[in-house]
N, C-alpha and C positions, 0 to 999 in steps of 0.2 A: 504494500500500500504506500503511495507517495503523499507521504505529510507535509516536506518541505514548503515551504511558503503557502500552505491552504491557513483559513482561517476559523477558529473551533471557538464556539460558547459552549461555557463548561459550567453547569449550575450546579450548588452544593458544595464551592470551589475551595473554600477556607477551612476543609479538615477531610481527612477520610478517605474514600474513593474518588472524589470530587478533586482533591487538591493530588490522590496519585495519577491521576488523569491529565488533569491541567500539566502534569509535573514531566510526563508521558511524552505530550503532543507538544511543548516547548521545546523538548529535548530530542527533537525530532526537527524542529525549525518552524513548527507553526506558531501565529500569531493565535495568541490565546483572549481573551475573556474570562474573566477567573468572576462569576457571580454568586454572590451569597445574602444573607439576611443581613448578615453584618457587615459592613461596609470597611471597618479597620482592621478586620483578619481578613476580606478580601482584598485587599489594597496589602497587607501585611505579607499574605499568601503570594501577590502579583511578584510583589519584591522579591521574594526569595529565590523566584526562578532566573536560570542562568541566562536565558533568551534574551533579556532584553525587549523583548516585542510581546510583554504578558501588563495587561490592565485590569487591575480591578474595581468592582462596581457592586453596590447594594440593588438586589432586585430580591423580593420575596413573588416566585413563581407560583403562590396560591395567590395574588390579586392578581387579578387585571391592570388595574392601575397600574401597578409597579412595573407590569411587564412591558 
């Protein structure tokens, strides 16, 4: 599978499967989305990764709104 430069939303992204995923597809070269409830473990989670090209953002994927 070519991940290099594809672009992946990763919800759940600040702990868990969520963050071994994001962690996954970085390190592969994709530009990631790291989304969570909480907005400073996703932003916390984004920095961790080596890529470079990882942001994170508060979205709770049970509203609508947020999403």
């Amino acid at each position: 599978m070519q991940i290099d430069q594809s672009a992946a939303i990763v919800t759940g992204a600040a702990s868990g499967l969520g963050l071994a995923t994001a962690r996954m597809l970085a390190g592969h070269g994709a530009r990631v989305a790291l989304l969570d409830i909480d907005a400073a473990r996703a932003a916390e989670a984004a920095a961790g990764l080596a890529s470079g090209h990882a942001q994170g953002l508060q979205c709770d994927v049970g509203e609508a709104a947020s999403a």
